[in-house]
C-alpha positions as CSV (number, residue, x, y, z in Angstrom):
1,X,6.3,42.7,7.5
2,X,2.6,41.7,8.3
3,X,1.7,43.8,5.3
4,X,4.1,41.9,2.9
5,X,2.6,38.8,4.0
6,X,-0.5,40.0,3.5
7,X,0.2,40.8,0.1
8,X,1.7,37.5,-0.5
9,X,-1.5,35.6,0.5
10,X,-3.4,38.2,-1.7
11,X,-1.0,36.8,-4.8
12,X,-0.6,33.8,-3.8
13,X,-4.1,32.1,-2.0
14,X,-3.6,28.1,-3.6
15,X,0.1,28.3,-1.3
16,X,-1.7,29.4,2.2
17,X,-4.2,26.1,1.7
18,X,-4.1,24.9,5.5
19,X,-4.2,21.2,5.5
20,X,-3.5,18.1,8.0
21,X,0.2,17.1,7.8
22,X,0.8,14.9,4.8
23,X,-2.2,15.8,3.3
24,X,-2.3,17.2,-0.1
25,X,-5.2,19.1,-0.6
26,X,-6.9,19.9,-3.6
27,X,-10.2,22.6,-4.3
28,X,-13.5,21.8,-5.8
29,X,-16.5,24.0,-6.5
30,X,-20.1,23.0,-6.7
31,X,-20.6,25.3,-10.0
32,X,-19.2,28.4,-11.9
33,X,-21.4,30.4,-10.0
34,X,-20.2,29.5,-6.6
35,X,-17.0,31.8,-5.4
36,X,-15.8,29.7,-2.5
37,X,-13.8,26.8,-2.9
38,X,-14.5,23.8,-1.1
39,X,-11.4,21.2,-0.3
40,X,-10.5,17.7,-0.6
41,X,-7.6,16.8,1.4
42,X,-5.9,13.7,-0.1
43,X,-3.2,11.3,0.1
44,X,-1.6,8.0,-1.0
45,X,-3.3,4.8,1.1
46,X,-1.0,3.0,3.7
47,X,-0.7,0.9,6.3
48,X,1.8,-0.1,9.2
49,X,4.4,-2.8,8.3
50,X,2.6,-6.3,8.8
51,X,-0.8,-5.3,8.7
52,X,-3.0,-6.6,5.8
53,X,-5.6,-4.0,3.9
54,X,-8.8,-4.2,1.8
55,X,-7.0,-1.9,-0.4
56,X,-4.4,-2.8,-2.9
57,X,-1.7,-1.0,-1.5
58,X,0.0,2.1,-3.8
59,X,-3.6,2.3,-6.1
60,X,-5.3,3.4,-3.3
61,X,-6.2,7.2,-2.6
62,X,-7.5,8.2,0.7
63,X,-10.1,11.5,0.5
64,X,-11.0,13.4,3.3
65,X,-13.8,16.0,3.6
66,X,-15.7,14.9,0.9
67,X,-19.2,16.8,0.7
68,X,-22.5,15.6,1.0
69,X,-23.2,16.4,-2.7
70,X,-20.1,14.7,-4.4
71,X,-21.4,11.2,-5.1
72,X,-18.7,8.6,-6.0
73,X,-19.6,8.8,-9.7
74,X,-19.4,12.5,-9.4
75,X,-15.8,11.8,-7.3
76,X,-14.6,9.0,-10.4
77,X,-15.5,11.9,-13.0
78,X,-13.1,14.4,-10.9
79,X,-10.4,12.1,-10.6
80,X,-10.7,10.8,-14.2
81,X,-8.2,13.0,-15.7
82,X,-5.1,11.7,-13.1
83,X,-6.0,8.0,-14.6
84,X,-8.6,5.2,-14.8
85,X,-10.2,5.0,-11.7
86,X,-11.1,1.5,-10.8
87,X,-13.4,2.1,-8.2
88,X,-14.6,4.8,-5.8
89,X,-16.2,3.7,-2.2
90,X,-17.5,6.6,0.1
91,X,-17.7,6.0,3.9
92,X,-18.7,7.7,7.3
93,X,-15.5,7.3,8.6
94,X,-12.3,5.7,7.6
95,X,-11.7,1.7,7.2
96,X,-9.7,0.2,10.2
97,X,-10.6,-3.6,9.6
98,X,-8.2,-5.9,7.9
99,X,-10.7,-8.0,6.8
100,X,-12.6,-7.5,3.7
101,X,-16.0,-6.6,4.4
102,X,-19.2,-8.4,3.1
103,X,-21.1,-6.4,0.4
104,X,-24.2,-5.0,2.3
105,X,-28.0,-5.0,0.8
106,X,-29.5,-2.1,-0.1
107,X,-32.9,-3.0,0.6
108,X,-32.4,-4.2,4.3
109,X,-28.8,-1.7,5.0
110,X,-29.4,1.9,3.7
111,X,-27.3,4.0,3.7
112,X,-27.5,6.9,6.8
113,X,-28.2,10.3,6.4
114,X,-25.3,11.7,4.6
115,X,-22.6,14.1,5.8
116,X,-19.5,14.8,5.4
117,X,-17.7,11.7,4.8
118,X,-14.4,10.1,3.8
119,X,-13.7,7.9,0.4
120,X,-11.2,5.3,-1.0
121,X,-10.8,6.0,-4.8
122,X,-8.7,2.6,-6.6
123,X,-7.2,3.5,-9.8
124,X,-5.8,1.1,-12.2
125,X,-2.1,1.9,-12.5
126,X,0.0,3.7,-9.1
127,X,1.0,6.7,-11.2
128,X,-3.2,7.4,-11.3
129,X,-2.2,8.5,-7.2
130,X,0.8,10.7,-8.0
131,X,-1.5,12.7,-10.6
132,X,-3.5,13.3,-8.0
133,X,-1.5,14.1,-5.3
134,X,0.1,17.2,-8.0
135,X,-3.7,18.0,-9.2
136,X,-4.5,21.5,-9.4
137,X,-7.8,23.2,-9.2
138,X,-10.6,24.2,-8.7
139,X,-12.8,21.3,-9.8
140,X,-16.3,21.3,-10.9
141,X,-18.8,18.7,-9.5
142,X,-21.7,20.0,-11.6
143,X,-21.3,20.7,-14.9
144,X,-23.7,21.4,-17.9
145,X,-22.7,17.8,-19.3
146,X,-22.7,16.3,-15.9
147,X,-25.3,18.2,-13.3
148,X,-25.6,17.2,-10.4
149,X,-29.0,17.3,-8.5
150,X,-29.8,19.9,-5.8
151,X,-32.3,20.7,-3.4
152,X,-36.1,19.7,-4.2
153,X,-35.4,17.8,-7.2
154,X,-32.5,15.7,-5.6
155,X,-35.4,15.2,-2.7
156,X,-37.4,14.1,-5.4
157,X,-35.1,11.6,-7.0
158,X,-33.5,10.3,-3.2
159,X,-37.5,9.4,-2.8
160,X,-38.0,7.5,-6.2
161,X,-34.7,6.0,-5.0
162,X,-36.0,5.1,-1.7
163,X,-38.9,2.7,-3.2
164,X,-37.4,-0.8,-3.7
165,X,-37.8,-3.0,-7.0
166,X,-40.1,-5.9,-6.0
167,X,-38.2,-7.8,-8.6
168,X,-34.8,-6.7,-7.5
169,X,-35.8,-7.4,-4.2
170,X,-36.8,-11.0,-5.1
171,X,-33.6,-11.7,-6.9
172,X,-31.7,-10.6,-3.6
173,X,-33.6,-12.3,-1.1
174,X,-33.7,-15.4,-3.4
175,X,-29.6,-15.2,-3.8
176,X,-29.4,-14.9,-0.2
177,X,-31.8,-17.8,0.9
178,X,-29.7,-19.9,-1.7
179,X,-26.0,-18.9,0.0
180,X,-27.8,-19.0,3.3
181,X,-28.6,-22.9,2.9
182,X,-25.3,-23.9,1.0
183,X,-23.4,-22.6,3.7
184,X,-25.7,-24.3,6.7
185,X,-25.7,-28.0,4.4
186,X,-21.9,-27.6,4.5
187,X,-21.7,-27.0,8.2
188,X,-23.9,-29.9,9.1
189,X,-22.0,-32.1,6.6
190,X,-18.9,-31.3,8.3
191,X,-20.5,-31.9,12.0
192,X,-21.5,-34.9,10.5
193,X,-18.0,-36.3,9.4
194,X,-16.3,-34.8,12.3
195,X,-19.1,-36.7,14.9
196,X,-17.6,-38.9,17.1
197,X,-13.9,-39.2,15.2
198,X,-11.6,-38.7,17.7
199,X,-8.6,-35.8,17.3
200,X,-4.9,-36.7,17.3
201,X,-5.3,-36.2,21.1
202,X,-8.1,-38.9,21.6
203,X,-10.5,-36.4,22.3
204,X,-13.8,-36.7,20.7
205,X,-15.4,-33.3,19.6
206,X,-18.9,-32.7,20.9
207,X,-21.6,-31.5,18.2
208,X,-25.0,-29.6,18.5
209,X,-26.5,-32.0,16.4
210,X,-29.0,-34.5,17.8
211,X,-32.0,-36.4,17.7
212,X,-34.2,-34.3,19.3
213,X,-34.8,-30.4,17.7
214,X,-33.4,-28.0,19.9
215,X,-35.8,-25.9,22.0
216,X,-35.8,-22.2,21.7
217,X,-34.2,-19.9,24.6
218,X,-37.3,-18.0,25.5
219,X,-39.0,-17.5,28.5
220,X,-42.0,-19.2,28.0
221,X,-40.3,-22.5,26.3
222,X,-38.1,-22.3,29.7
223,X,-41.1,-22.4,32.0
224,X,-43.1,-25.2,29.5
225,X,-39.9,-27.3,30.5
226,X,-39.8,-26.6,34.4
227,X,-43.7,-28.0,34.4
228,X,-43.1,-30.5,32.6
229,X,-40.0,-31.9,34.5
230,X,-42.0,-31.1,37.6
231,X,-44.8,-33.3,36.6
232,X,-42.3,-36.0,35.1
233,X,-41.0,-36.0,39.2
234,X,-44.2,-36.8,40.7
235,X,-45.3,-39.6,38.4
236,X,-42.0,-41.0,39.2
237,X,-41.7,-40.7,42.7
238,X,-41.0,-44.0,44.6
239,X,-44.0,-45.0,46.9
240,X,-42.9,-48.0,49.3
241,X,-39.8,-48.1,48.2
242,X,-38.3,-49.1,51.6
243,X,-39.9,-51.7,54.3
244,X,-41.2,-49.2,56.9
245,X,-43.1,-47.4,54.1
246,X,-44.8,-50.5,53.0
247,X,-45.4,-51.4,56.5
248,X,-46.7,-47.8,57.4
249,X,-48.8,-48.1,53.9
250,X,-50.7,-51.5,55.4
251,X,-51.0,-50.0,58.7
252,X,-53.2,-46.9,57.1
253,X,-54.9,-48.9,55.1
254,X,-56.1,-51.1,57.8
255,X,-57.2,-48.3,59.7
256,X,-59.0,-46.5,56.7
257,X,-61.2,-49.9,56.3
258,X,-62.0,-50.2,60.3
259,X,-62.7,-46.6,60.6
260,X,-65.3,-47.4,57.4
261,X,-66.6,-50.2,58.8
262,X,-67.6,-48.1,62.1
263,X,-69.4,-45.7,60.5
264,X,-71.1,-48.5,58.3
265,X,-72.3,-49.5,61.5
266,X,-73.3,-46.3,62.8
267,X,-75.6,-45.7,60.1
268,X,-77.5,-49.1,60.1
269,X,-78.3,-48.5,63.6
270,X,-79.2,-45.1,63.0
271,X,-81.4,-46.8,60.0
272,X,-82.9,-48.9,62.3
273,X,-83.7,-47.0,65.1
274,X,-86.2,-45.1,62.6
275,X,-87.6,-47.8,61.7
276,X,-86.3,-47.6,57.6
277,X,-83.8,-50.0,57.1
278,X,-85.4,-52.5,54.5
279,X,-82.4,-54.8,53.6
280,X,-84.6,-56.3,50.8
């Protein structure tokens, strides 16, 4: 029995594929010369009942264990024969946000060390996901009309890669300056129009917006503030405010001017005693 099955595998090796449950998987090589087959393990997109998706439901192919050295263009080329393939997006781990995600810079987000990694491939009509699902293989990534860069030379070109455009970078830090300031002019317009109008409750919403700049939340700004406001207290403090302190006030002052007049008088006699005073 162990033998027969044996055999069976021997005839038969695309049947024994082991793959996660509901995965169809399908094998690629990295050139004719390589023996082993490497494996993509695919299938259709979805989501639970209710729950919205960045990706057009039924176009969508999910891709797992993609390879470090299949780019999406070289993952559109493979997939090209089920149907037009819209577009190919390659990630560290799969998409759970329901939100679609801002396209990232990259000048100031690059992209991490790559591994193995996961990919959303969008094809034009549904049927592009059923051809793929029933794709045989194996698949070639590299081809003599299509190579794909390896080992010092794809170091070379990831360098040449690495060193940013001064112009591109321009355009893109211009672009974003330009959204960056539309979208703070339309927030302050809208404080602006929504200051002091009460809701359908009466309530009136309160606005950061003011007169004075706000201070920055640093250390140092925090203690410039507490001298100031200390200083601010002792200029303002209320002498003789009530009667006893004004009465108390007189009462040292008094005393200050006889205890200056003694000693005034101490030092003319002193003066006179040795025989220097000369009032004139």
């Amino acid at each position: 029995m162990v033998a027969r099955r044996r055999k069976r595998a021997a005839r038969d090796p695309e049947d024994c594929i082991p793959s996660p449950p509901g995965y169809a998987a399908i094998p690629i090589k990295f050139s004719e010369k390589q023996q082993a087959s490497h494996y993509l393990y695919v299938r259709a997109h979805g989501v639970r009942q209710g729950t919205k998706s960045t990706w057009p439901q039924k176009r969508t192919l999910f891709v797992l264990n993609v390879p470090p050295y299949c780019t999406e263009e070289s993952l559109s080329r493979l997939l090209s024969s089920c149907g037009l393939v819209q577009s190919v997006e390659l990630q560290e781990k799969p998409d759970l946000a329901e939100s679609p995600k801002e396209s990232r810079s990259k000048f100031f987000h690059p992209k991490p060390v790559p591994g193995f990694q996961v990919a959303y491939v969008v094809f034009q009509k549904p049927s592009g996901v059923s051809a793929a699902l029933a794709l045989k293989g194996p698949l070639l990534v590299s081809t003599e009309s299509h190579p794909v860069k390896s080992g010092i030379h794809k170091w070379i070109s990831d360098y040449a890669d690495s060193v940013p455009d001064p112009e591109a970078l321009r355009v893109e830090v211009d672009t974003f300056m330009e959204a960056y300031d539309q979208k703070i002019a339309e927030e302050e317009a809208k404080a602006k129009e929504e200051e002091g109008v009460p809701d359908e409750e009466g309530w009136v919403k309160v606005t950061r917006r003011g007169r004075r700049p706000v201070l920055p939340r640093t250390e140092a700004a925090s203690l410039r503030v507490l001298e100031r406001e200390r200083r601010k207290r002792a200029r303002k403090e209320l002498l003789n405010f009530y009667a006893w302190q004004h009465r108390e006030s007189k009462m040292e002052h008094l005393a200050q001017l006889r205890k200056k007049f003694e000693e005034d008088k101490q030092r003319i006699e002193l003066l006179r005693a040795q025989r220097k005073f000369r009032p004139y």
